[in-house]
C-alpha positions as CSV (number, residue, x, y, z in Angstrom):
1,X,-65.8,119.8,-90.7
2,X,-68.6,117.3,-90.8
3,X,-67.1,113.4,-91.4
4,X,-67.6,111.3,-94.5
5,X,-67.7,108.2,-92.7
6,X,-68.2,107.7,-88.7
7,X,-68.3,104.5,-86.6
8,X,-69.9,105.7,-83.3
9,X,-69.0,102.3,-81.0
10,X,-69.8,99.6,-83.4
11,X,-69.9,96.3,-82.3
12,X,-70.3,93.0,-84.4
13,X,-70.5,89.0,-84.0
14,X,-71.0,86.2,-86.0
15,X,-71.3,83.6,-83.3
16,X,-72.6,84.4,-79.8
17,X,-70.6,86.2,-77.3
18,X,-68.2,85.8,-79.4
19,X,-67.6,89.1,-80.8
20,X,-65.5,90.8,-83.8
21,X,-66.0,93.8,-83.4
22,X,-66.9,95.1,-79.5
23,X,-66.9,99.3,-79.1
24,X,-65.3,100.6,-82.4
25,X,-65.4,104.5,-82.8
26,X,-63.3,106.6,-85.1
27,X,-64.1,108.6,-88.0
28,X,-62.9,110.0,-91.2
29,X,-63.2,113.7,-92.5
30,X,-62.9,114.9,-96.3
31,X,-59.6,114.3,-98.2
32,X,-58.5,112.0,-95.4
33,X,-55.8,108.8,-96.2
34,X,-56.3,106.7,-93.1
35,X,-54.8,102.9,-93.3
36,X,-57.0,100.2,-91.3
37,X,-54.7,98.2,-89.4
38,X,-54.5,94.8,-87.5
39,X,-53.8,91.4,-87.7
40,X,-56.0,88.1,-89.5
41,X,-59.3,88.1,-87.8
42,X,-59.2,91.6,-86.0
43,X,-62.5,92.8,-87.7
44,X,-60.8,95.0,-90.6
45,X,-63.0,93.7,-93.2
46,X,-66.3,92.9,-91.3
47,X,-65.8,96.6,-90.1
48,X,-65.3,97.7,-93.9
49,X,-68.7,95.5,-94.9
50,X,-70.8,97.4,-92.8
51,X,-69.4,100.8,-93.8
52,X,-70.9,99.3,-97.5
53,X,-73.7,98.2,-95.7
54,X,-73.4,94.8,-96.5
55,X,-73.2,93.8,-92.5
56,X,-74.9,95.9,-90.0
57,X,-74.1,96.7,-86.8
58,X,-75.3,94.7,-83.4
59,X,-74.2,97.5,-81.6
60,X,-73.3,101.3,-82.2
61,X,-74.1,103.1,-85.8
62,X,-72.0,103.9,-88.8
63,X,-73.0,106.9,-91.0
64,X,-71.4,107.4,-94.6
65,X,-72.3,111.3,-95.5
66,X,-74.3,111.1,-92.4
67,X,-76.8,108.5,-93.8
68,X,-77.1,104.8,-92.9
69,X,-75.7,102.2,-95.6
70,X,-78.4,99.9,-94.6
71,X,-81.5,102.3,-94.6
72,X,-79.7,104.3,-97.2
73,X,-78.2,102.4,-99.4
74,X,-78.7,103.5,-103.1
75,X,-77.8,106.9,-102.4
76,X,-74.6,106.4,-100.4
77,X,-73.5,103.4,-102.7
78,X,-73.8,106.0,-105.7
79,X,-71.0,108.3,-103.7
80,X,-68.5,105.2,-103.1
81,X,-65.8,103.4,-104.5
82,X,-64.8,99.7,-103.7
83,X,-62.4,97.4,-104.3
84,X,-61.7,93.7,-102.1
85,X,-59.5,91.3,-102.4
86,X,-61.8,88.9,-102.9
87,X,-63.8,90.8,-105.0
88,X,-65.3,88.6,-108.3
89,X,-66.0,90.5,-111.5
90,X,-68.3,88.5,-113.8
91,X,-66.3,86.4,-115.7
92,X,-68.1,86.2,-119.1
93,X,-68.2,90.0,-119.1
94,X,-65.7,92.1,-121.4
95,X,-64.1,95.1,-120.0
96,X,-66.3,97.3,-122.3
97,X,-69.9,95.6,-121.1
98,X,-69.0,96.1,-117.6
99,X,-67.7,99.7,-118.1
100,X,-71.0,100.5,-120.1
101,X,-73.2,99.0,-117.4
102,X,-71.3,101.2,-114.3
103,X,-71.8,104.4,-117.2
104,X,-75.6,103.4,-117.1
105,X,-75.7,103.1,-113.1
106,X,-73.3,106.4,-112.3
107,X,-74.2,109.8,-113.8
108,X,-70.7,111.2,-113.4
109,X,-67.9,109.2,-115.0
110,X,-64.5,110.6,-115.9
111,X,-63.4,109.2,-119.4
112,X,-60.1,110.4,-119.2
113,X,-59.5,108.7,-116.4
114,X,-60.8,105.4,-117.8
115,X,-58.7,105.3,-121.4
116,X,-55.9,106.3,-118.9
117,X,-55.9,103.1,-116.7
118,X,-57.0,101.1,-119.6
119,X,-53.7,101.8,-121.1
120,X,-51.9,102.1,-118.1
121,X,-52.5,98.2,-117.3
122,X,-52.6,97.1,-121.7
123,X,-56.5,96.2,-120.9
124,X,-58.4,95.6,-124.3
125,X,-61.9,96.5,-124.3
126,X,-63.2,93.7,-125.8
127,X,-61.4,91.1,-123.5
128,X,-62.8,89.0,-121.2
129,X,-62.9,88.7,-117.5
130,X,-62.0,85.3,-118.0
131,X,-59.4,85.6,-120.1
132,X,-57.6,88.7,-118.1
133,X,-54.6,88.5,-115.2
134,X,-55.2,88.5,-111.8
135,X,-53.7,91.6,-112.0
136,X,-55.4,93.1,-115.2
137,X,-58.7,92.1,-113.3
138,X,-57.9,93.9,-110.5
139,X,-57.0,97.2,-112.4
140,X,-60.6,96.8,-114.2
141,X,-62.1,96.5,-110.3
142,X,-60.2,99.5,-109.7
143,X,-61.3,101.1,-112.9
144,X,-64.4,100.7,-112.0
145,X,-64.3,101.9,-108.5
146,X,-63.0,105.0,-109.8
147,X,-64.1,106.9,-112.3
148,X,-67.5,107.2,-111.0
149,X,-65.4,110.1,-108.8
150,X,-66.6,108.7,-105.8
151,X,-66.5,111.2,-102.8
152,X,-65.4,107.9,-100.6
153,X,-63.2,105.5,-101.8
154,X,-63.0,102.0,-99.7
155,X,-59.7,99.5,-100.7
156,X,-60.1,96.4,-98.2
157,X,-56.6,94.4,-99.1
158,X,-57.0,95.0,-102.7
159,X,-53.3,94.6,-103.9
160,X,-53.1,91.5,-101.7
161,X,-51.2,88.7,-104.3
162,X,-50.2,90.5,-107.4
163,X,-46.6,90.7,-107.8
164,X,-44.5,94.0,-106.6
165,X,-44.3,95.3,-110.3
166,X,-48.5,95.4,-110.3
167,X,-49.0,96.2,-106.6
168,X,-46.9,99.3,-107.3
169,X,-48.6,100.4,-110.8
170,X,-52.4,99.2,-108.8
171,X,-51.2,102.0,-105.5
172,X,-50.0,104.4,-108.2
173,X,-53.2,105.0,-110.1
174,X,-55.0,105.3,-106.5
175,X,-52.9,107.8,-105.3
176,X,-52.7,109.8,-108.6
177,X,-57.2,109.5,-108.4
178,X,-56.5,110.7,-104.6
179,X,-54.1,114.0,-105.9
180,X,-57.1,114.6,-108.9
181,X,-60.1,114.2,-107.0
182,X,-59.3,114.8,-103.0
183,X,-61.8,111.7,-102.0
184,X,-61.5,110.6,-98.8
185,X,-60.1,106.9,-98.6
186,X,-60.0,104.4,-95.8
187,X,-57.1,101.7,-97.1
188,X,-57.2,98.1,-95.4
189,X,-53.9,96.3,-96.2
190,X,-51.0,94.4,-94.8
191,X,-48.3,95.9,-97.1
192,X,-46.9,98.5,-94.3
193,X,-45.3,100.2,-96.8
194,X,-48.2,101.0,-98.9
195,X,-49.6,102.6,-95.4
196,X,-46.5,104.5,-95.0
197,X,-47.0,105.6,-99.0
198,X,-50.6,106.6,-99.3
199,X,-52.0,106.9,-95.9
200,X,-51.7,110.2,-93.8
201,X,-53.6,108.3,-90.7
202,X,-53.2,104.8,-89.2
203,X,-56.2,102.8,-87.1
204,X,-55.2,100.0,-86.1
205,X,-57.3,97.5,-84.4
206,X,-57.3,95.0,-81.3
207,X,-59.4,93.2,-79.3
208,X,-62.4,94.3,-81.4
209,X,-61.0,97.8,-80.8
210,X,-59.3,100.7,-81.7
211,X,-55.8,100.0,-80.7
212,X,-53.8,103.2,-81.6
213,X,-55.4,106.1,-83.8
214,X,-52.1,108.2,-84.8
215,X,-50.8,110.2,-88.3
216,X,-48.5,108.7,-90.2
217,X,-45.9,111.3,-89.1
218,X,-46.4,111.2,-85.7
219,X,-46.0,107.3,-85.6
220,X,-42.8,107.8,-87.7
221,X,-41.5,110.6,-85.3
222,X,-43.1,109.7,-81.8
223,X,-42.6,106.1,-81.1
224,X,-39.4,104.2,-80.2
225,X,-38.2,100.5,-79.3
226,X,-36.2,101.0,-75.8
227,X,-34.5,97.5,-75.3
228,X,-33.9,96.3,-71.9
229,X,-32.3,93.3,-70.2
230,X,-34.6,91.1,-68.4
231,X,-32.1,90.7,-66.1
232,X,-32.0,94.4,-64.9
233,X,-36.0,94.7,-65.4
234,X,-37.4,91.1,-63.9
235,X,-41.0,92.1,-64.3
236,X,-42.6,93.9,-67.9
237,X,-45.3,95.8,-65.1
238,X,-42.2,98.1,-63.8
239,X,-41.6,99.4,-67.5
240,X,-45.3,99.4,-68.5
241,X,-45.7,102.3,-65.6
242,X,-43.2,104.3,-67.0
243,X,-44.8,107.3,-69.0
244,X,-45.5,107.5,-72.3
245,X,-44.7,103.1,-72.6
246,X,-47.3,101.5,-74.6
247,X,-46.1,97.9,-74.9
248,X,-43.3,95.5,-73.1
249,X,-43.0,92.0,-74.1
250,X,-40.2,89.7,-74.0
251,X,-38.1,88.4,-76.6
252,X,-35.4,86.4,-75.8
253,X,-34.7,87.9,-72.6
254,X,-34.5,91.4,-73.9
255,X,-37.9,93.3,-73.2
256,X,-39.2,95.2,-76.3
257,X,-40.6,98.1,-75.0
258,X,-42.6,100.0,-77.4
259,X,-42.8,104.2,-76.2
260,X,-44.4,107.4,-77.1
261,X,-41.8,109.5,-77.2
262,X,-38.5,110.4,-79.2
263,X,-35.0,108.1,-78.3
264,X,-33.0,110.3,-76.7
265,X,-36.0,111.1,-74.3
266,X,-36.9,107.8,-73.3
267,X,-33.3,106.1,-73.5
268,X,-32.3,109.2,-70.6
269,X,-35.5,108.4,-68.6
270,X,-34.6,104.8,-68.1
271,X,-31.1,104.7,-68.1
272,X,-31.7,107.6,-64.4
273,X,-34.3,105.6,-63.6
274,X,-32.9,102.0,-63.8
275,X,-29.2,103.1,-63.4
276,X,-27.7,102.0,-66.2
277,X,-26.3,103.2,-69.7
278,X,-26.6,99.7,-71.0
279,X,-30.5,100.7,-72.9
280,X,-31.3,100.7,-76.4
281,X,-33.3,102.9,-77.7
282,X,-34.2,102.9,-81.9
283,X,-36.9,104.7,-84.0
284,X,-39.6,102.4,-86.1
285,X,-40.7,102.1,-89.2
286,X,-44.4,101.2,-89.3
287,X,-44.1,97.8,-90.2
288,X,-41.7,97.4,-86.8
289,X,-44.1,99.5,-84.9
290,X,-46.6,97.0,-86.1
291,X,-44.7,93.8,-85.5
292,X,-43.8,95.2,-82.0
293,X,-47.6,96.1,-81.2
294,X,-49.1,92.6,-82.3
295,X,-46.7,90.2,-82.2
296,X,-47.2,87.5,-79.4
297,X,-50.6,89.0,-78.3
């Protein structure tokens, strides 16, 4: 199966030798979920820009349908979907100029689905941007985004400071658009449980690179926290060469040793290994794993 979108070892700066982005490669294939991952300043949204091509690469390609945003850029905008967190809408717009003006630029547009998510988030046609929520505003972004059917959808943190009540209604509509119309999304956010929800995939990046590349239910079902004195283990190296260990770092003279494996498994290797039955060893949820992965980098 050919990909929808590919990043063949992108790399991006802004200032000199100082780069964002250094050899990024991962791609996604039709009707895949796949969260973007990482912390403030790990390249998730300059990454997501030139997928759009609004940045281009210094380094590496990017193809959307196999054709370059940049040289491209009518015809693979027409087949995409976008919604930021700093998006701005126009703000002496009403909701029913700027739905008419995305009728005029997009051929196919599903009215169904528009009277639905009007309704769904109480949005008058005749209001204006102005005069809407932050949350109404960003269910008209989404609206718009949307029902164009767009074969790609792109969310870059675009529930990011609405209130749990319209995060939850704003993730609802994009997962019942993803059950209607099968597009393949690519989901930037730091809500881990809106990974865990909608995504089937997690990238997550560091060091201007792809850091870990796993499903959802393998992260869920394949990685542990083994917890181990400092005292028993002086150094973080001896762990690190275990097999399967991703991550050790100390936390208050416990080493938080991050594994690919189940718990039983690893907690048996390195209790034989170390001689002792004094080891820890947990399951994660993703927004652990993720804590675990970044924290004190």
């Amino acid at each position: 199966m050919s990909a929808i979108l590919e990043f063949d070892h992108v790399a991006r700066a802004y200032v000199q030798d100082v780069p964002v982005l250094k050899d990024v490669t991962f791609s996604l294939a039709g009707g895949e979920v796949v969260g973007l991952l990482g912390r403030n300043g790990s390249g998730k949204t300059t990454l997501i820009h030139i997928a759009m091509g609004l940045l281009f690469p210094q380094k590496g390609s990017v193809r959307a349908f196999g054709l370059s945003p940049t040289e491209n850029a009518v015809e693979v905008k027409k087949r995409i979907g976008f919604v930021a967190e700093d998006q701005v809408l126009p703000v002496s717009s009403s909701v029913a100029e700027l739905i008419a003006f995305h009728r005029y630029l997009f051929s196919r547009w599903d009215e169904a689905l528009e009277r639905q998510i009007l309704d769904r988030f109480k949005l008058a046609r005749n209001s204006k941007i102005s005069k809407l929520s932050k949350g109404q505003s960003r269910a008209v972004a989404l609206l718009l985004a949307i029902c164009h059917t767009p074969e790609l959808l792109i969310l870059d943190e675009p529930a990011a400071g609405l209130d749990p009540a319209a995060r939850r209604d704003f993730l609802e509509v994009a997962i019942q658009f993803l059950n209607r119309a099968g597009s393949t999304i690519l989901y930037s956010s730091h809500y881990m449980n809106d990974i865990e929800r909608m995504g089937s995939r997690v990238v997550m990046l560091e060091g201007g690179k792809v850091y870990l590349d796993a499903s959802v239910d393998r992260l869920r079902e394949d990685y542990c926290l083994a917890l181990v004195s400092m005292e028993m283990v002086p150094d973080a190296k001896r762990l690190e060469q275990f097999p399967g260990c991703v991550r050790a770092r100390g936390h208050y003279g416990v080493w938080h040793t991050v594994f690919a494996g189940n718990p039983e498994t690893v907690k048996a290797l390195l209790e034989q290994s170390l001689g002792s039955n004094n080891i820890r060893c947990e399951r994660l949820t993703l927004e652990e794993l993720f804590v675990e992965l970044m924290g004190d980098m």
